[in-house]
C-alpha positions in Angstrom: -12.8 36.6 18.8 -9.7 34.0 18.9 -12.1 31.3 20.8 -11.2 28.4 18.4 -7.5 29.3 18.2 -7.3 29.3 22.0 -9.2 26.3 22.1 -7.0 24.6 19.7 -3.8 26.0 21.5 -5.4 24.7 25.2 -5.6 20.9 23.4 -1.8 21.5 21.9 -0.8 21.9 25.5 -2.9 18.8 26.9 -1.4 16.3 23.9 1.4 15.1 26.1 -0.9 14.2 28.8 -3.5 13.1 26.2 -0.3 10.7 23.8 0.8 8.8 27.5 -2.9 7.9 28.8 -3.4 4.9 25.8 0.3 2.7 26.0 1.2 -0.6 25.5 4.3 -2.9 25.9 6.9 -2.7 23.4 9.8 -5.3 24.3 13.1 -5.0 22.4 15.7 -7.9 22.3 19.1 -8.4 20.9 21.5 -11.3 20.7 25.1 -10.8 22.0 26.2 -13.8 21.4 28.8 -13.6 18.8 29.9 -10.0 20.6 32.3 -8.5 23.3 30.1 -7.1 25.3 31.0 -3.5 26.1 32.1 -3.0 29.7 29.3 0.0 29.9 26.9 -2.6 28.9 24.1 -2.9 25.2 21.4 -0.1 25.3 19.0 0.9 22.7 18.3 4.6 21.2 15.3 5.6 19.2 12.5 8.0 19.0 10.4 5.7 21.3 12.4 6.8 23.9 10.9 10.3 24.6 7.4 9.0 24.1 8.0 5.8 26.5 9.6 8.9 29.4 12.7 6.9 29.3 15.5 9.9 28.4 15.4 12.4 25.0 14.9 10.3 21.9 18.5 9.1 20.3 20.1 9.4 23.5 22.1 5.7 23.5 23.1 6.6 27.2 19.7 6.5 28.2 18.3 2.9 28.2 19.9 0.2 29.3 19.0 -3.1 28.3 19.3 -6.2 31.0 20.0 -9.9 31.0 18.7 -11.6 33.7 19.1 -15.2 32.9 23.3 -14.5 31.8 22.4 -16.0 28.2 23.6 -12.8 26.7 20.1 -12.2 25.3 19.5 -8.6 26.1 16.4 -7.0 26.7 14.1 -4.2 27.3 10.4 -3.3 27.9 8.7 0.4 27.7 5.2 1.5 27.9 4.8 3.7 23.9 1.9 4.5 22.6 0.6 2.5 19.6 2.7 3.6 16.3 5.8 3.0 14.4 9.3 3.8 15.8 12.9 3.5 14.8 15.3 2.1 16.7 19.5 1.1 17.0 21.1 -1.2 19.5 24.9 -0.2 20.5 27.1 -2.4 22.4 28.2 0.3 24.6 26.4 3.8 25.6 27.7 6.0 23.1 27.3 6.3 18.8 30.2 4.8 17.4 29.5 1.7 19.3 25.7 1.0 17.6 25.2 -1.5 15.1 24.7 -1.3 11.2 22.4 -3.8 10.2 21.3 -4.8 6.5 20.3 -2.6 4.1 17.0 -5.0 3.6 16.4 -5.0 7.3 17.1 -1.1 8.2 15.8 2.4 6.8 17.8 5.3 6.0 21.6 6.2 5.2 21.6 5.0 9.0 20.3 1.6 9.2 17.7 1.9 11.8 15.7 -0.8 12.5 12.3 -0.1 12.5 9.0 -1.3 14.0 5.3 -0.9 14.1 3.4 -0.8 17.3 -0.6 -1.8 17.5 -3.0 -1.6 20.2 -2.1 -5.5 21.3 1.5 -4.5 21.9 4.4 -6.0 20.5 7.1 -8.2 21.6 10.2 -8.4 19.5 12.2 -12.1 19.0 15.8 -12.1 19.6 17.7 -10.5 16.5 21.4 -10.7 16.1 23.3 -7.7 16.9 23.9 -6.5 13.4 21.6 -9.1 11.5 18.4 -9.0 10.6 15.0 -9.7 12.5 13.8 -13.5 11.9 12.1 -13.6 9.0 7.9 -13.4 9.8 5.6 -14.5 7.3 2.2 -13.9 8.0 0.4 -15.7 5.5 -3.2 -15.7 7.6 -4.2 -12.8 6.4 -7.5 -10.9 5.1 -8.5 -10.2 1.0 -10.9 -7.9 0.1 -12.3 -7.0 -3.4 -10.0 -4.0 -3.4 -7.4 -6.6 -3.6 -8.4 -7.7 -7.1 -8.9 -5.1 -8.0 -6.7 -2.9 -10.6 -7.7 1.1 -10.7 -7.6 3.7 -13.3 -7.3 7.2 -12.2 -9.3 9.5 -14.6 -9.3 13.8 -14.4 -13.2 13.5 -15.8 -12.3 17.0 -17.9 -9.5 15.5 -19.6 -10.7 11.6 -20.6 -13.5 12.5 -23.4 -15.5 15.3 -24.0 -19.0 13.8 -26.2 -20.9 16.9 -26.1 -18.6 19.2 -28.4 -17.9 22.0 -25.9 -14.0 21.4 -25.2 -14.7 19.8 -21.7 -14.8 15.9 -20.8 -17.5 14.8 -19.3 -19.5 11.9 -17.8 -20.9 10.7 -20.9 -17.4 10.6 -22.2 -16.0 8.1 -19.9 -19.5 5.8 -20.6 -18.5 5.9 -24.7 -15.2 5.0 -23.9 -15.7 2.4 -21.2 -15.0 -0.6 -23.8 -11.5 1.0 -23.7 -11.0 0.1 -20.2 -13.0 -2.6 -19.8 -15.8 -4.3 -22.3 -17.0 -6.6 -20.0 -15.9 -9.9 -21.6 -12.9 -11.6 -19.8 -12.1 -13.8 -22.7 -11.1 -10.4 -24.8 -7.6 -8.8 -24.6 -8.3 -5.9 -26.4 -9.3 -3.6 -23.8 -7.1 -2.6 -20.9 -8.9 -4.9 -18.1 -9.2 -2.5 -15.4 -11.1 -3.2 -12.3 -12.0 0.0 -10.9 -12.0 3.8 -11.5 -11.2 6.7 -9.4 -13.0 10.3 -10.1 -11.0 12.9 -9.9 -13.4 15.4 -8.0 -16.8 15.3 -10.0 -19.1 18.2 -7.6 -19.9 21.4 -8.3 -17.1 23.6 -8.1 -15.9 27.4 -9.5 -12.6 25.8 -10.1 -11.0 23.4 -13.1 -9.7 20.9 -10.9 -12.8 20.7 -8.1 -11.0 20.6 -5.0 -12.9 23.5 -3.8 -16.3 22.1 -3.6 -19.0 24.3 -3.6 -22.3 21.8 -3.1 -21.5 18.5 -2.0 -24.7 17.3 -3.5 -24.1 18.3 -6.7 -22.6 16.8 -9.5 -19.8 19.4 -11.6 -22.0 21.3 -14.5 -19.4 20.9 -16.8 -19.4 17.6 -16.4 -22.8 16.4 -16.8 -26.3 16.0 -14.9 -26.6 13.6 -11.2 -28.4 11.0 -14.0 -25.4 11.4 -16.1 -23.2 10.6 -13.3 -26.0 7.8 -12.6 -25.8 6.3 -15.8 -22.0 6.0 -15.3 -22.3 4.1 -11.9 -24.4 1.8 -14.0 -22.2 1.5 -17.1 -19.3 0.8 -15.1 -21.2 -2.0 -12.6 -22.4 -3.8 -15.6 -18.7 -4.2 -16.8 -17.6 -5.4 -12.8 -16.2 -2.0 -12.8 -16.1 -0.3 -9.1 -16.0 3.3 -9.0 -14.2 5.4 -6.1 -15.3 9.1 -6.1 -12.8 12.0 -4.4 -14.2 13.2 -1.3 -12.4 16.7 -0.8 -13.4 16.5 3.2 -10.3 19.0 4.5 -11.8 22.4 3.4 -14.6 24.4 1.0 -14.4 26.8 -1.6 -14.7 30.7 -0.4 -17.8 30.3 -2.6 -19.8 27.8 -0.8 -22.7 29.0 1.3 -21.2 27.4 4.4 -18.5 30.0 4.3 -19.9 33.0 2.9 -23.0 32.4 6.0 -19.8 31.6 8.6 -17.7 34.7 7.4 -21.3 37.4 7.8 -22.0 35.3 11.2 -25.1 34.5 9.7 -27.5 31.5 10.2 -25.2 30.0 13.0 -22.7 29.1 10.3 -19.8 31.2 11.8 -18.2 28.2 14.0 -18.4 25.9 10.8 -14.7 27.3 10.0 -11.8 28.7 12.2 -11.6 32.2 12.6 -9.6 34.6 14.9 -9.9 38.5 15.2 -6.2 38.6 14.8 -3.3 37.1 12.5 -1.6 34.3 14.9 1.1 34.2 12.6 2.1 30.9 12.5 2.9 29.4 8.7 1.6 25.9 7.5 4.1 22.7 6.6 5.5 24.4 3.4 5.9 27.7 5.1 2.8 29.1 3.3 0.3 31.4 4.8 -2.6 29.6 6.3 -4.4 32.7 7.9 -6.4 34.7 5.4 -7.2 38.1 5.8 -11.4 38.7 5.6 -11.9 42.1 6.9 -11.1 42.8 10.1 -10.7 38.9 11.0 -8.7 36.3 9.6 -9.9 32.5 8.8 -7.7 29.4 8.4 -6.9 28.3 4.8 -4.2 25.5 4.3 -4.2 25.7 0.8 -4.7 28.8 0.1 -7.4 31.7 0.8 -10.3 30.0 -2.0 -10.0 27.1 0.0 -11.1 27.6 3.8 -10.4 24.7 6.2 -13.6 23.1 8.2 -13.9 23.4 11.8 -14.3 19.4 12.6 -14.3 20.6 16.3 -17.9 21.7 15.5 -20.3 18.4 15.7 -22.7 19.9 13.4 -19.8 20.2 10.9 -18.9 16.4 11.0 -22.4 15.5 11.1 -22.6 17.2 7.7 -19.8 16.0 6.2 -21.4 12.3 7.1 -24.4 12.5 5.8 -22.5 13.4 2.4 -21.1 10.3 2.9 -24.2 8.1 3.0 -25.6 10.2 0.4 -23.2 9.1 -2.3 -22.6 5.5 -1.0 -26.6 5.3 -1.5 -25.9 6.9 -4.7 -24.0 3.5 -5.8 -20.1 4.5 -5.4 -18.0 1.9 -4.0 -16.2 4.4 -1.7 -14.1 7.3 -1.8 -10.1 9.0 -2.3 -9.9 11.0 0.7 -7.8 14.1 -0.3 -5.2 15.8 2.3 -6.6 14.0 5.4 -3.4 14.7 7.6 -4.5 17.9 7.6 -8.1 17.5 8.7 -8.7 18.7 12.2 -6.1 20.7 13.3 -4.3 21.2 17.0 -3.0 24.7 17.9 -0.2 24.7 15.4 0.3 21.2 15.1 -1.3 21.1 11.6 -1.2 17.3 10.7 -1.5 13.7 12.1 -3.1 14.9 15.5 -5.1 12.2 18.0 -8.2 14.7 16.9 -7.6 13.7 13.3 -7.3 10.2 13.9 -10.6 10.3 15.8 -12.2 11.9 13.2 -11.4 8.8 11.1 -12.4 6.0 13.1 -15.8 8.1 13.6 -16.0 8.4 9.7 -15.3 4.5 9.4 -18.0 3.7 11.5 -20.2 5.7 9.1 -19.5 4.4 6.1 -18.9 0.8 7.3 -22.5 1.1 8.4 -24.1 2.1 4.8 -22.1 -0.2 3.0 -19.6 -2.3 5.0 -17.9 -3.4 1.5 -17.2 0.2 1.0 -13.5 1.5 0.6 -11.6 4.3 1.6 -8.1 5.3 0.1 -6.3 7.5 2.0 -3.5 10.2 0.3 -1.3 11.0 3.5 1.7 12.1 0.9 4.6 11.2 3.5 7.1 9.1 4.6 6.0 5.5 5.2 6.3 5.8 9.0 4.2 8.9 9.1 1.1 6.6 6.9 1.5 3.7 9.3 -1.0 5.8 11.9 -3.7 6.0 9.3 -4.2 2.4 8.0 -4.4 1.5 12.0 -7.0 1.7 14.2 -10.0 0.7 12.0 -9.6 4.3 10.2 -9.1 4.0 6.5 -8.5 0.4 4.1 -5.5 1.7 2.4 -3.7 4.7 1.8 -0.9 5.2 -1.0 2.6 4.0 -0.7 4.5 6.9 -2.2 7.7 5.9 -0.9 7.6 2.6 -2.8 6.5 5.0 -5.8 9.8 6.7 -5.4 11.9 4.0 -5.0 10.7 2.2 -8.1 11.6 5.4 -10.4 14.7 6.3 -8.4 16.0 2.9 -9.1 14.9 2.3 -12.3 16.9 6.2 -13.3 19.8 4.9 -11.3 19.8 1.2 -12.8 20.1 0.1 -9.3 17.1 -2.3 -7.2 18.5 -1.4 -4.2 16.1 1.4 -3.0 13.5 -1.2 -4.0 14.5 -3.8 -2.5 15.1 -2.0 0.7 11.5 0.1 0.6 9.9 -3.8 0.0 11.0 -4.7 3.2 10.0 -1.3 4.9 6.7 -2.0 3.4 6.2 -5.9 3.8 6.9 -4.8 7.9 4.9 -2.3 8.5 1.5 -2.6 6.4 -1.1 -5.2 7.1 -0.2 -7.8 3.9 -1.4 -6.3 0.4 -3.3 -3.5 2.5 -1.7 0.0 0.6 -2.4 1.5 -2.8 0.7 1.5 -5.2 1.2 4.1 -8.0 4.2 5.9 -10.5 2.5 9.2 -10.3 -0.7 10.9 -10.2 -2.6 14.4 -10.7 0.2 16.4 -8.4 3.3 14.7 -9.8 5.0 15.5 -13.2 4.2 13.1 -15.4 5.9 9.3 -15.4 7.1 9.3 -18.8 8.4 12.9 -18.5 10.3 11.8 -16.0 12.1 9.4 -17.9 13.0 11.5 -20.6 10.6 9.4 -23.1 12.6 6.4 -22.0 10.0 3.3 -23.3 12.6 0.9 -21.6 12.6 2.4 -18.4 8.4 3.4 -18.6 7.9 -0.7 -18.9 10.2 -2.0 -16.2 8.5 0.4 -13.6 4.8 -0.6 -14.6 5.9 -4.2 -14.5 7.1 -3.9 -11.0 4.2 -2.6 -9.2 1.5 -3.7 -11.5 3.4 -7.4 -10.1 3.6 -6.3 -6.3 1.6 -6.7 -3.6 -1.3 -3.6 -2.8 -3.9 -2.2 -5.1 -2.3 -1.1 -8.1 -3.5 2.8 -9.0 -2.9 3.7 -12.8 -3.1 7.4 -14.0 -5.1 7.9 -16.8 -2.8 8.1 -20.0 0.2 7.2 -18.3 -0.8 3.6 -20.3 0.6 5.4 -23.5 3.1 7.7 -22.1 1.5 11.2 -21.7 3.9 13.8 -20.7 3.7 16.8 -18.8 5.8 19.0 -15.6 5.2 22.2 -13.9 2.1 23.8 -13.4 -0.7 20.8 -12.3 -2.4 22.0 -15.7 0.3 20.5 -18.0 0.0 16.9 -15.5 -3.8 17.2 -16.6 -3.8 17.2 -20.0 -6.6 15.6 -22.8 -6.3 11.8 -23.1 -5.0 11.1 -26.7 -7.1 9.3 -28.5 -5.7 9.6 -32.0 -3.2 11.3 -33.4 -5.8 13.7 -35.0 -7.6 16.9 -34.3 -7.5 17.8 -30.8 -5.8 14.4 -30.1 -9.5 12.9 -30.8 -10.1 14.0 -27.6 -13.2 16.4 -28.7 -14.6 18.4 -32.0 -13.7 21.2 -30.5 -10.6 23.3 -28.6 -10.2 21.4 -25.5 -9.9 23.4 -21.9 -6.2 23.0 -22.6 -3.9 22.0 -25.6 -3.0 18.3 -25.6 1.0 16.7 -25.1 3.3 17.0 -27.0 3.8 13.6 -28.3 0.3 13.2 -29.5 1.6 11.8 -33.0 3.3 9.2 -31.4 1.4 8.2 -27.9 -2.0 7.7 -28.6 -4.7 4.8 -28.3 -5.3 4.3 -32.1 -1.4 4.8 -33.2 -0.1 2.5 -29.7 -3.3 -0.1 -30.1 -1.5 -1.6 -33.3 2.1 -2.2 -32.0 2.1 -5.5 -30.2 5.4 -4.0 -28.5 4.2 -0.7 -27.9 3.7 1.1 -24.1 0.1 0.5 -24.2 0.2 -3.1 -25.4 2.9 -3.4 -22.4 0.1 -2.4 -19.6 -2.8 -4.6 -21.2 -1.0 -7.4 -20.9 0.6 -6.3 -17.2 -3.1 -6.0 -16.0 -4.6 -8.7 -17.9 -1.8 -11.3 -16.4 -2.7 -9.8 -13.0 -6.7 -10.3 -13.5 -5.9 -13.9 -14.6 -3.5 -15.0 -11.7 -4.5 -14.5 -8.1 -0.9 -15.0 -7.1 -0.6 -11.6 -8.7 -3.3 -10.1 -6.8 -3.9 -11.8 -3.1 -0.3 -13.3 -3.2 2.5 -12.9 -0.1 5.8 -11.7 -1.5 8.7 -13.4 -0.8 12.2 -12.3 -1.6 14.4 -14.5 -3.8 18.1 -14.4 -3.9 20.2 -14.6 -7.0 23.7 -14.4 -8.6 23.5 -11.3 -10.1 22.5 -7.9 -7.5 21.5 -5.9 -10.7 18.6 -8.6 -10.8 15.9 -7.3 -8.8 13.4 -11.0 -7.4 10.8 -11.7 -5.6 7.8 -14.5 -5.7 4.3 -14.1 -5.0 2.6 -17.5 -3.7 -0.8 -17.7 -2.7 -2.4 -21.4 -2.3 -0.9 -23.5 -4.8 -0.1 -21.1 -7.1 3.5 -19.6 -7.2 4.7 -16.1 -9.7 8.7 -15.5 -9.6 9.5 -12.2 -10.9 12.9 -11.1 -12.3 13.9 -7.7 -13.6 17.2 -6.5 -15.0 18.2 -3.4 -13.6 21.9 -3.9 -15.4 23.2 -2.4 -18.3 23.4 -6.0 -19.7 22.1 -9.4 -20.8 22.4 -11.5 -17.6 21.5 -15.5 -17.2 20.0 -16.0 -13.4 20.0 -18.6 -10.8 17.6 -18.0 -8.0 17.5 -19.6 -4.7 14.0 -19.8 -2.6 14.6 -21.0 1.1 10.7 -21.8 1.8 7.0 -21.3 1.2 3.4 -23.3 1.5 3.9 -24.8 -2.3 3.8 -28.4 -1.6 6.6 -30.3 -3.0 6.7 -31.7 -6.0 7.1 -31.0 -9.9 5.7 -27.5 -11.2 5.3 -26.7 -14.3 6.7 -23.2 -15.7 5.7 -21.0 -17.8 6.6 -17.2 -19.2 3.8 -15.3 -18.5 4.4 -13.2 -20.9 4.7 -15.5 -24.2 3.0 -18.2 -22.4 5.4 -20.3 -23.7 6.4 -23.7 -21.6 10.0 -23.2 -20.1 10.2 -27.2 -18.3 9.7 -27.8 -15.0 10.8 -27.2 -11.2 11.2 -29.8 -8.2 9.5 -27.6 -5.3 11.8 -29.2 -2.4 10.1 -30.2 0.9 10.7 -27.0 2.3 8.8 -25.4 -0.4 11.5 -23.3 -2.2 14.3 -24.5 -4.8 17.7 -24.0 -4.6 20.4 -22.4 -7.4 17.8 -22.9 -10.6 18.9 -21.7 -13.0 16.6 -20.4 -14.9 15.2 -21.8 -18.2 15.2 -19.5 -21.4 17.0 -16.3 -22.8 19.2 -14.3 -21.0 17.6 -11.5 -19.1 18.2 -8.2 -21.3 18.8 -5.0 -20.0 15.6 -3.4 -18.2 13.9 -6.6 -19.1 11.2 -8.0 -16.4 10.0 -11.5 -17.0 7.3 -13.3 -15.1 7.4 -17.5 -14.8 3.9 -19.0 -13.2 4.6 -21.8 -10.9 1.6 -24.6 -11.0 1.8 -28.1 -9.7 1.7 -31.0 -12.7 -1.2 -33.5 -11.8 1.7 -36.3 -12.1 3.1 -34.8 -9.0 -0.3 -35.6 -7.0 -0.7 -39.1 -5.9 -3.3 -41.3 -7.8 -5.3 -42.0 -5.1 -5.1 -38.6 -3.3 -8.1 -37.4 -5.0 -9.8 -40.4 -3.5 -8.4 -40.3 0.1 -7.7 -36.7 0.9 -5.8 -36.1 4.3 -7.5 -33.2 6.3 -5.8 -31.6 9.0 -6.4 -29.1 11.5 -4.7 -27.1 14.1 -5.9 -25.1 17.4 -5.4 -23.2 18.7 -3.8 -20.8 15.5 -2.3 -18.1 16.1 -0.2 -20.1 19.4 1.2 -18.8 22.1 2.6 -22.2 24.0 1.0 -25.9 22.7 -0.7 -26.4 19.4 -2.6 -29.7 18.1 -2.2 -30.8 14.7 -4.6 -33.9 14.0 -5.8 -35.3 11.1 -9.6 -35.0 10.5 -12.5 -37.1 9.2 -10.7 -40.0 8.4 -9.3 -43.4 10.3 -5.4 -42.4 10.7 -2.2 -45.0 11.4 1.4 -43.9 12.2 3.0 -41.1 10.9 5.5 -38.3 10.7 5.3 -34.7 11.4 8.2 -31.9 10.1 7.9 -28.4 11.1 9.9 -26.1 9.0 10.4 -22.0 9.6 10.3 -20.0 6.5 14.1 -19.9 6.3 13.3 -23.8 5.6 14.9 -24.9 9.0 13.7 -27.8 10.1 12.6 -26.7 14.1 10.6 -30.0 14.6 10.0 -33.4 13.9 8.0 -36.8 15.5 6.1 -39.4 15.2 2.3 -39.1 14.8 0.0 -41.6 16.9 -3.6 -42.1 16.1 -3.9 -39.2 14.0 -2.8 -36.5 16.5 0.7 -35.0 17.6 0.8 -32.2 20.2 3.8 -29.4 19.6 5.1 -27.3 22.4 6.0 -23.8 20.6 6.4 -21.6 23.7 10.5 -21.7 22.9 10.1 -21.2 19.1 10.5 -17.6 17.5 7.3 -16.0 16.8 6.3 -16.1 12.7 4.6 -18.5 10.3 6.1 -22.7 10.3 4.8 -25.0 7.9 3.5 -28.4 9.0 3.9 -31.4 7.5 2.1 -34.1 7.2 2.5 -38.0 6.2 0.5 -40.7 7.2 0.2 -44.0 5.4 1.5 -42.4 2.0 -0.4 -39.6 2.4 0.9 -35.7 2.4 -0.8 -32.5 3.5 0.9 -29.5 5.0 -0.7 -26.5 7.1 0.3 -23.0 7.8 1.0 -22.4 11.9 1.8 -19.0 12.9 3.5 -18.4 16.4 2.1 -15.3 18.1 4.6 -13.0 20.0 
């Protein structure tokens, strides 16, 4: 019966037509000025090309790019489809003539530019041939309580097993909940986490539970649905939210969906994808997807135990959503969607189709509905550009950033930022601000520690960088005291250790599988008594983040510095300013660090290590915002070493009567396209001043302010964020304008 695979195929053929119908403008621009423009003229090659029907993607002969008004501004405009797209300007029509921009501005061993492409359109500001884009600092944007929030991924078979019978369970985690958080924020004992991921927790025939066979069901093994209850509760009471794995992709071969769909019983038979003969095609990995059941064959990804879903069957989605209000009613704060490239497939495109991305936006209107504070974390394990898609749209909140993951251990092996510093950028450009989940590892990688060999040194510099960077921090259980384990997903799954006793203190009895290696060594009771120890590292990394918002809702801004082993950046949200610093050198290393421009007000700021909390003096925020060559107070910087210094303004610096007279302003519109207002509000204003300043600290603007109100024609300015500032009769205040493209 090959109806679904023909169906499928019959859509495969239509996605060219379907890809073109939704476009918008995409306008690229380049500055010659400082070039000798090639007699064959400046075009631009990327893979937009093909999907804007402008020539075969990297063809530099293809697309020409004009200048109309002779200013040797160069420019181009194409009709894409929403997305992201890579891209290279050449100063002729052939490679060998194409630019090589910055490493922190390009992607790749060669330097494409890159950029992301919504539904509004986009319309690129003049970059230098060779140079990087203007900076654009989008400071207006949206927090959610995902953004405070720091997770703690737990494998519910391996945490704590409180019944005796080798197997962790539900009541486990609730005995050990003090461990990750007791509830009391004045405490500094327990790790501080924020929220917990559940590795998959229904009923399935398998250890791991991604082959679901009652989605209703809580996992036998792993306690009752009151059980599971009581842990919602215990978890709640401590400001703990708990994300639950929602395995939506496929089914274990054991579910009555499937065993009904493969006997044609019961009208189940369309709930999967079957065809009376192999179509031969191999999934992403070059594994078998079609499974041989008699005389038929059915569509497994994964493997044969785990039969795909046939989303192009309503009452199959409707299903699957009703799951979904039934465990948000339940109490869980959302879910960890597992392998959702791969959800509705199209012919043999097997990932990232339009009918997968549909799927999604239907789903987020679903559990929006139930409980709009709900989240959904995406694992799309790809590239960057490949994730973009998925966080688009209104289709998921986050997903996880594994290419940052990569970079951060890639660099920290090499003892080199630079991977980091470039995937930062790729990042900061493409995401909505703070909106992706950052990790080391998890369940499907080897192990962190393992990784580095046992290397402490290295294990602490990598949490302190992305437990300090923007996103929603992910941490997998017992990487917090160095757990090790490669190879089979088993040995990645091992028993938490607890002590160095017995069974690692992980249960009375033999565990599913033997505990790590290192169980003397890394555990909680051993690791809790070292003040310098792994686990004492990560308590503190978490705690500073719960205590600092800069930490969580921050913007990250890049800091420069005299030494390229030093990898810095700030985070700076309100008046609250982080500067992180860490050594990637083989040795000691004194830094000076340069900040061009944020929205700290001027003035003195106090500083202070974060992580001795002792005073280090003080820092004159320039009118700009940044600082300029500081060197900064204190020790050296050792080798691997990451330090943290908190930026908060000294009351001295604040005018005496400011608190008294406080000078509100406003602007409108904001976002601007041509003319902006800036007045003052509330209050009876003389003369004053008015300096606009880009976030390179350039000063663009400056004027007189008349009876409280200035008008400011931006159509000419470069699109990206300006700070305003105020002064009128002695009085300061400063606002955030963003330019809109």
């Amino acid at each position: 019966m090959f109806v679904q695979s023909m169906r499928l195929c019959l859509v495969c053929l239509l996605l060219p037509a379907l890809s073109f119908a939704q476009t918008v403008n995409l306008t690229f621009r380049v500055d010659m000025q400082q070039e000798i423009i090639s007699p064959l003229g400046v075009h631009i090659a990327g893979d937009f090309q093909a999907p804007a029907g402008v020539g075969s993607n990297w063809n530099p002969a293809a697309t020409l790019m004009s200048d109309a008004d002779n200013d040797k501004v160069y420019e181009l405009s194409v009709q894409v489809p929403p997305g992201t797209y890579s891209y290279k300007f050449v100063n002729g029509n052939a490679w060998g003539s194409d630019e090589n921009p910055p490493a922190e501005c390009s992607v790749g061993a060669t330097n494409n530019r890159i950029v992301t492409v919504g539904t509004g359109g986009a319309s690129l500001p003049p970059v230098a041939f060779n140079s990087c884009n203007p900076a654009v600092l989008d400071t207006n944007y949206a927090v959610h309580w995902w953004n405070d929030a720091v997770f703690y991924e737990i494998f519910v078979r391996s945490f704590y097993d409180s019944n005796g019978d080798g197997i962790g369970d539900f009541r486990g985690i609730i005995e050990k909940m003090d461990y990750l958080n007791d509830g009391n924020p004045n405490t500094d004992t327990d790790l501080g986490i924020t929220g917990i991921w559940l590795m998959p927790m229904m009923a399935s025939p398998s250890y791991h539970g991604y082959d679901v066979t009652n989605y209703y069901q809580t996992e036998p093994d792993y306690g009752s649905m009151a059980d599971f209850e009581a842990l919602l509760d215990a978890a709640h009471a401590r400001g703990i939210k708990v994300i639950i794995d929602f395995v939506m992709n496929h089914t274990s071969n054991q579910h009555p969906w499937f065993t009904q769909s493969a006997n044609n019983q019961n009208g189940y038979r369309d709930w999967y994808i079957w065809s009376d003969n192999n179509p031969g095609f191999l999934g992403p990995w070059g594994q078998t997807v079609w499974q041989p059941y008699g005389s038929d064959y059915y569509y497994g990804l994964f493997w044969s135990g785990m039969p795909d879903l046939n989303y192009s069957h309503p009452p199959v989605k409707t299903e699957m959503f009703n799951i979904t209000r039934f465990w948000l009613d339940k109490g869980v704060d959302g879910f960890r969607l597992d392998a959702i490239k791969y959800l509705d497939e199209n012919g043999t495109v097997l990932e990232n189709t339009p009918e997968t991305f549909q799927l999604l936006e239907d789903f987020n209107d679903v559990y929006k509905a139930e409980n709009p504070e709900a989240v959904t974390v995406g694992e799309v394990w790809s590239n960057t550009t490949s994730i973009l898609p998925y966080i688009q749209n209104e289709r998921l909140d986050i997903c996880f950033e594994f290419d940052l993951a990569t970079s951060i251990i890639s660099a920290t092996k090499a003892g080199n930022p630079q991977a980091v510093r470039q995937q930062l950028s790729v990042v900061q450009q493409g995401y909505p601000q703070l909106q992706y989940a950052t990790f080391l590892t998890n369940h499907d990688i080897d192990r962190i520690f393992s990784q580095f060999s046992s290397n402490t040194a290295h294990m602490k510099q990598a949490a302190a960088l992305y437990l300090s960077m923007p996103g929603v921090p992910f941490i997998y259980y017992g990487e917090e005291i160095g757990l090790v384990g490669v190879g089979a997903d088993e040995n990645k799954r091992r028993p938490m250790q607890w002590t160095g006793g017995l069974h690692a203190g992980f249960s009375t009895q033999t565990p599913w599988i033997s505990a790590g290696g290192n169980l003397l060594t890394n555990n909680v009771a051993t690791m809790s008594n070292n003040p310098s120890s792994l686990l004492s590292h990560y308590k503190k990394l978490v705690q500073l983040r719960n205590r600092h918002a800069a930490l969580r809702r921050g913007y990250l801004l890049n800091v420069s510095g005299n030494d390229s082993n030093v990898l810095a950046y700030a985070r700076v949200y309100e008046q609250e300013g982080v500067l992180v610093l860490s050594n990637f050198g083989a040795n000691a290393t004194g830094v000076t660090a340069s900040l061009p421009a944020s929205t700290l007000t001027a003035g003195e700021y106090t500083v202070t290590d974060l992580f001795t909390n002792q005073a280090l003096g003080s820092l004159n925020i320039n009118s700009s915002g940044g600082f300029s060559n500081w060197q900064v107070p204190g020790n050296d910087l050792g080798s691997r070493d990451t330090r943290m210094l908190g930026l908060s303004p000294k009351p001295s610096a604040l005018r005496p009567d400011l608190s008294k007279q406080v000078l509100n302003l406003a602007v409108s519109p904001n976002p601007v396209s041509d003319v902006a207002t800036v007045r003052v509000v509330g209050a009876t204003a003389g003369a004053g001043t008015v300096d606009v300043l880009d976030v390179s600290g350039k000063l663009v603007y400056q004027g007189p302010m008349a009876s409280g109100q200035v008008i400011l024609s931006t159509g000419h300015w470069v699109p990206g964020v300006y700070f305003v500032r105020v002064n009128v009769d002695g009085r300061v205040a400063s606002l955030r304008l963003v330019k809109s493209n």
